[in-house]
C-alpha positions as CSV (number, residue, x, y, z in Angstrom):
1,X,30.5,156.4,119.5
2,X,33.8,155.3,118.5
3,X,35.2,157.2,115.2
4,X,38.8,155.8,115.0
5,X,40.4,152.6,115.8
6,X,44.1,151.8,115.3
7,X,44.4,147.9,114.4
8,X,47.6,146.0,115.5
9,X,47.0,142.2,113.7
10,X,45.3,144.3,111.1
11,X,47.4,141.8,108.6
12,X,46.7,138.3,110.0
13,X,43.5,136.5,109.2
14,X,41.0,138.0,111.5
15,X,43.1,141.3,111.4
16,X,42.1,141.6,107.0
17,X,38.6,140.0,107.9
18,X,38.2,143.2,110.5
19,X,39.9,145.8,107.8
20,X,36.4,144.6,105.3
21,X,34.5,144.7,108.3
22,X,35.1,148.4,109.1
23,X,35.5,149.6,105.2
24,X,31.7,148.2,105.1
25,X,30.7,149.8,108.5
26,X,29.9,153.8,107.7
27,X,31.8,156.6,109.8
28,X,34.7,154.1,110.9
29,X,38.1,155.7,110.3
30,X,41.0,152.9,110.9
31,X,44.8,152.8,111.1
32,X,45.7,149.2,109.8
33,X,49.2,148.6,111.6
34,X,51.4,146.5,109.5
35,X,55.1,145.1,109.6
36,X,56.0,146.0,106.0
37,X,55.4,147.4,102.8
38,X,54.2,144.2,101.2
39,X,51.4,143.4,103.5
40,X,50.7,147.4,103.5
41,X,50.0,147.2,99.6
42,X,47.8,144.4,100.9
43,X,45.8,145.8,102.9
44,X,45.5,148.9,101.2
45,X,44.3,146.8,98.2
46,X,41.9,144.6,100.7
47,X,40.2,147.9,101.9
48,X,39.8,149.3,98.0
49,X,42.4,152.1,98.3
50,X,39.6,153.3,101.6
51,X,40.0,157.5,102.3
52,X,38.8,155.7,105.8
53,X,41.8,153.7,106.3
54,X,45.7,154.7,106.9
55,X,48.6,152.7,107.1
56,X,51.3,152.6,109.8
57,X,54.2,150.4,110.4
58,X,55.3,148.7,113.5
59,X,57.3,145.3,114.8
60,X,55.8,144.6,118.4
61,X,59.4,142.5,119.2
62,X,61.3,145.7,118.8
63,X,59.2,148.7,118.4
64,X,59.1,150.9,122.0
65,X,56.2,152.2,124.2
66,X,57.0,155.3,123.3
67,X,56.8,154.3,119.4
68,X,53.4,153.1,120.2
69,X,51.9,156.0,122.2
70,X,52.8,157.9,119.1
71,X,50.9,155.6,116.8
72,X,47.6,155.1,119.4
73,X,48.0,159.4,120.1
74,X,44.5,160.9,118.7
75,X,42.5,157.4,118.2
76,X,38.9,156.3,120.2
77,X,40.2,153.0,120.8
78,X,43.1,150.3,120.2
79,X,41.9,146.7,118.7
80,X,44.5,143.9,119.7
81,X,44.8,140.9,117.8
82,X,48.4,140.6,116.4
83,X,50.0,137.7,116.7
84,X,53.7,135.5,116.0
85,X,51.9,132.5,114.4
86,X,53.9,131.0,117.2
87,X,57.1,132.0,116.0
88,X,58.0,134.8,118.6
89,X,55.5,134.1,121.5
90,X,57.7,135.8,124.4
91,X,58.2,139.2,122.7
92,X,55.4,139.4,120.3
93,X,52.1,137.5,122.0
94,X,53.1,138.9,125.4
95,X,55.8,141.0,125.9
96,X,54.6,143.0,122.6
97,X,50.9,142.9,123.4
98,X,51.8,144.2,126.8
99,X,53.4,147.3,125.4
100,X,50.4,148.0,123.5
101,X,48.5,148.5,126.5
102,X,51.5,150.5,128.0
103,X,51.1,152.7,124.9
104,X,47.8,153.1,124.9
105,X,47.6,154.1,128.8
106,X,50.4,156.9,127.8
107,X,48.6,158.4,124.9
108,X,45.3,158.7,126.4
109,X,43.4,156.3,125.0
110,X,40.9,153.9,127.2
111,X,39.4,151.5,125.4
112,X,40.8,148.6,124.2
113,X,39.1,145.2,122.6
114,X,41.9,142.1,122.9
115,X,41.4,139.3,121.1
116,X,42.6,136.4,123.1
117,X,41.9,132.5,122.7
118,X,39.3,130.5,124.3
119,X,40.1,129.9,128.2
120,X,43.0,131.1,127.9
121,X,42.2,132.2,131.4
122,X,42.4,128.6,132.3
123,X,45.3,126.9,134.1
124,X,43.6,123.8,134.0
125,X,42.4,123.6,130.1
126,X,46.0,125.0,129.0
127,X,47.9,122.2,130.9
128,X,45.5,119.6,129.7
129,X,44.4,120.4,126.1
130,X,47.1,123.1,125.5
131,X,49.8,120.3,125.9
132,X,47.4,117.9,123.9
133,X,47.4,120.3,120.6
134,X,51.2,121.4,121.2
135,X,50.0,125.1,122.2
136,X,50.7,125.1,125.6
137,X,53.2,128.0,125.2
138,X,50.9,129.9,122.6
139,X,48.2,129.6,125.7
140,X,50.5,130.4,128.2
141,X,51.2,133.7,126.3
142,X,47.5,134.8,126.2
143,X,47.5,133.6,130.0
144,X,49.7,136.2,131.0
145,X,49.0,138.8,128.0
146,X,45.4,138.2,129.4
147,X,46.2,138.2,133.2
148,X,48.2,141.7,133.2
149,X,45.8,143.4,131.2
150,X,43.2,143.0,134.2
151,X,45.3,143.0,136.9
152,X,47.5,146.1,136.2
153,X,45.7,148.2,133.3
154,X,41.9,147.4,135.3
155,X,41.7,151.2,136.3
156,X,43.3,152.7,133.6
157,X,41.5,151.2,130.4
158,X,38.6,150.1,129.1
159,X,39.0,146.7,128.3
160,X,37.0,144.1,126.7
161,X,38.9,140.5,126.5
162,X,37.5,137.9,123.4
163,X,38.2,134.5,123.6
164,X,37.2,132.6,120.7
165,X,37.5,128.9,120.1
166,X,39.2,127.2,117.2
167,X,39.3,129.6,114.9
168,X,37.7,128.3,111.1
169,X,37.6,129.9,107.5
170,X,34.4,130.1,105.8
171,X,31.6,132.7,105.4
172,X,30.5,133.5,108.5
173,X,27.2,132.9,110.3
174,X,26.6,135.4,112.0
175,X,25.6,133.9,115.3
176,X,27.5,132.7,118.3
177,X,27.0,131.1,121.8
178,X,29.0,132.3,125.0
179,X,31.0,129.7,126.6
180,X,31.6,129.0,130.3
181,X,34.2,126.9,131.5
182,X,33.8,123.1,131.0
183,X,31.4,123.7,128.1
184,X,32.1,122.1,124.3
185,X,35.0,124.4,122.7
186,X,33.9,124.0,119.4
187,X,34.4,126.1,116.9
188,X,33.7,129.5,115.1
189,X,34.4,131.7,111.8
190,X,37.4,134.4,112.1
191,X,34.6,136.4,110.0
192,X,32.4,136.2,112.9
193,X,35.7,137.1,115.5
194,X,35.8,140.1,113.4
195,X,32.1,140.8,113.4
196,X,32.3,140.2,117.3
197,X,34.7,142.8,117.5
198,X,32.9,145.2,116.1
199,X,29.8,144.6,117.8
200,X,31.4,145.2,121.4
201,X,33.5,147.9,120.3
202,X,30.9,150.8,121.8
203,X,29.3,148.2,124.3
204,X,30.1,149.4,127.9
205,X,28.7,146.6,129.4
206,X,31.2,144.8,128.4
207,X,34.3,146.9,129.8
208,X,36.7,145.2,132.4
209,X,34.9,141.7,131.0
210,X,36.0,138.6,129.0
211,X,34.0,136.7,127.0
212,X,34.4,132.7,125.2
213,X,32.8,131.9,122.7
214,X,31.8,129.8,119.6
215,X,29.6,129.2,116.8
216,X,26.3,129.2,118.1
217,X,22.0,130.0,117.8
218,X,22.5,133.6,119.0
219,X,22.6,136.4,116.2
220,X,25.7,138.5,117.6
221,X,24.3,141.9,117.4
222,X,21.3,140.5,119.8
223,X,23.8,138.9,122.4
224,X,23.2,140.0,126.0
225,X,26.8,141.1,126.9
């Protein structure tokens, strides 16, 4: 059962949904990683002042591997979903996610939950409705964030990849509906990403696996990984 998790994202919008998430979840210790002191008086506000939840610092464009071993060193497992917003997809969405992975295989640590983007696994969906939405270069980043985490790091972590469709504010539901390819994208709740994240988190079923997926029928804690 997982005790620890170090959060990189922990400051975008599914990254504060997740901090609640684990604040409400009992046992869960957390490192929130965060770019600066502003959005670490954030989160240290979001997660009421939680004994359960520490603070670290980190910039994926520049911080090192070995910067990051350091910060994964004596955590269960590493939750990925950080993020440029766009703004830095080479060094942040890829190169930056990358060395996450490369930290975490130094320090020890196997499992890791990635949050990705629906079909991002998809050469033909990217060049089609990728270019259609102007995020063919966000998609292409997952693409290859996606591709070297199960072609390089398959035997050396325990991976579980997300890939959620458009992502929507609101209360969540609570219930989702896997995705294979050519089905309706659709839609679902960055509360229920977070949830979802959760859920998998001790699920070895779903290691080495990647999963779409979108509002749906199916209560998430009785989804057959």
């Amino acid at each position: 059962m997982t005790s620890k998790v170090i959060v990189y994202g922990s400051h975008g919008k599914v990254g504060q949904l997740l901090m609640k998430h684990i604040v409400a979840r009992s046992g869960l210790q957390a490192t929130a990683i965060v770019r600066n002191k502003v959005q670490a008086e954030h989160i240290t506000q979001l997660t009421g002042n939680s004994e359960r939840v520490g603070i670290d610092f980190a910039d994926l464009a520049d911080t090192s591997v070995g910067e990051l071993h350091d910060q994964i060193k004596g955590h269960d497992a590493v939750i990925v979903t950080a993020g440029s917003g766009g703004k830095d997809l080479l060094r942040v969405d890829l190169d930056g996610v990358v060395k996450i992975f490369e930290g975490a295989v130094e320090a020890g640590v196997r499992r890791l939950v990635l949050v990705s983007a629906i079909f991002a696994d998809d050469r033909a969906f990217i060049s089609k409705q990728g270019r259609k939405i102007g995020l063919e270069n966000y998609y292409l980043a997952k693409y290859y964030a996606d591709r070297i985490l199960r072609n390089e790091f398959k035997s050396k972590l325990d991976f579980t990849i997300l890939q959620p469709s458009a992502l929507a504010d609101g209360a969540g539901t609570g219930k989702i509906r896997l995705l294979s390819s050519g089905d309706e994208v659709g839609s679902v709740k960055r509360d229920d990403v977070a949830h979802v994240i959760l859920e998998v988190l001790d699920q070895k079923d779903t290691f080495g696996k990647s999963y779409g997926f979108s509002e749906g029928e199916t209560h998430i804690d009785s989804v057959k990984w």
